[in-house]
C-alpha positions as CSV (number, residue, x, y, z in Angstrom):
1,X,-10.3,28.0,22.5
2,X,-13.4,29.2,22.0
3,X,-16.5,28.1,24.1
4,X,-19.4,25.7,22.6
5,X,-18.1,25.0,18.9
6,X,-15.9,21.6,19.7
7,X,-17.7,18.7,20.1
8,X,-18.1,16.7,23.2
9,X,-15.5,14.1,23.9
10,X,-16.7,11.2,25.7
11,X,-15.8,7.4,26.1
12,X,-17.3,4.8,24.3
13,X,-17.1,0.8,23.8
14,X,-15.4,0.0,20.5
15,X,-16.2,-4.0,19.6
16,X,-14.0,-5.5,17.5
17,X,-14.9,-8.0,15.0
18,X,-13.7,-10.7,17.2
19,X,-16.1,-9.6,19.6
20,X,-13.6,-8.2,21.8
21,X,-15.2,-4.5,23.5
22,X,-12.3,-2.0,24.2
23,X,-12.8,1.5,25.9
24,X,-11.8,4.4,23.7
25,X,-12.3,7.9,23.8
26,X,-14.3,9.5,20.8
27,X,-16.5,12.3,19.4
28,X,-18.8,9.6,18.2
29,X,-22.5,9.0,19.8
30,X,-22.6,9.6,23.2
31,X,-20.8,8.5,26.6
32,X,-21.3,4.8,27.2
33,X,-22.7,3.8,23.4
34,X,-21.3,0.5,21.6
35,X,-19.4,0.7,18.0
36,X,-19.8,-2.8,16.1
37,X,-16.6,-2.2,13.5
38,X,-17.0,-4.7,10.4
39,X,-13.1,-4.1,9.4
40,X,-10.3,-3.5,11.8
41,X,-6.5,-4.1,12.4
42,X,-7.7,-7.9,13.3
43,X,-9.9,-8.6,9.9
44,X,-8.2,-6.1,7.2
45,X,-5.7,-7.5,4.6
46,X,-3.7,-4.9,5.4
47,X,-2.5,-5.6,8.2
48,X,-3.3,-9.3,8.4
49,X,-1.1,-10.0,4.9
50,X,-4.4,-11.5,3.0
51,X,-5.3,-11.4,0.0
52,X,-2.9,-8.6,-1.9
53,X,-4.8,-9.3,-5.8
54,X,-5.1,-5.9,-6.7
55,X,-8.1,-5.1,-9.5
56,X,-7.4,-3.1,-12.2
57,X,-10.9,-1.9,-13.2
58,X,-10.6,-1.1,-16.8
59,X,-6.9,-1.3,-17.2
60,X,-6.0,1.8,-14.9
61,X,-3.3,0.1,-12.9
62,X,-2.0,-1.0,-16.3
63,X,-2.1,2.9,-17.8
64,X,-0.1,4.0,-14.7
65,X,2.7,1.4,-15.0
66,X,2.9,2.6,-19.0
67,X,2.4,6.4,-18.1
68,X,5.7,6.0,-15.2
69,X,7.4,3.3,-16.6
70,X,10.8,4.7,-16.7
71,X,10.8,6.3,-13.4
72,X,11.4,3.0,-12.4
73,X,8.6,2.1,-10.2
């Protein structure tokens, strides 16, 4: 590897949107900094099973469906 082109990896306190802190290591700020996520595994539909209502913003998801519809999907 070459010398002084990666960036440094450090550990840093993840908190979770539960408030939870967890210890990961990252490339992000520097050693010992805080990371406030707004979405994670806890809070995101998917992987909580929330809301699935997909929006179809000007009738895309609609086009697709016509465009593949006998590919069976």
């Amino acid at each position: 590897m070459k010398d002084g082109i990666h960036p440094e990896y450090h550990i840093i306190d993840v908190k979770m949107t539960d408030g939870t802190v967890i210890q990961m290591k990252s490339t992000w700020g520097s050693e010992g900094e805080q990371m406030s996520l707004d979405i994670d595994p806890l809070a995101h539909p998917a992987w909580t099973g929330g809301s699935t209502k997909l929006m179809d913003a000007g009738g895309r998801v609609s086009k697709f469906k016509n465009k593949y519809a006998g590919l069976g999907f």
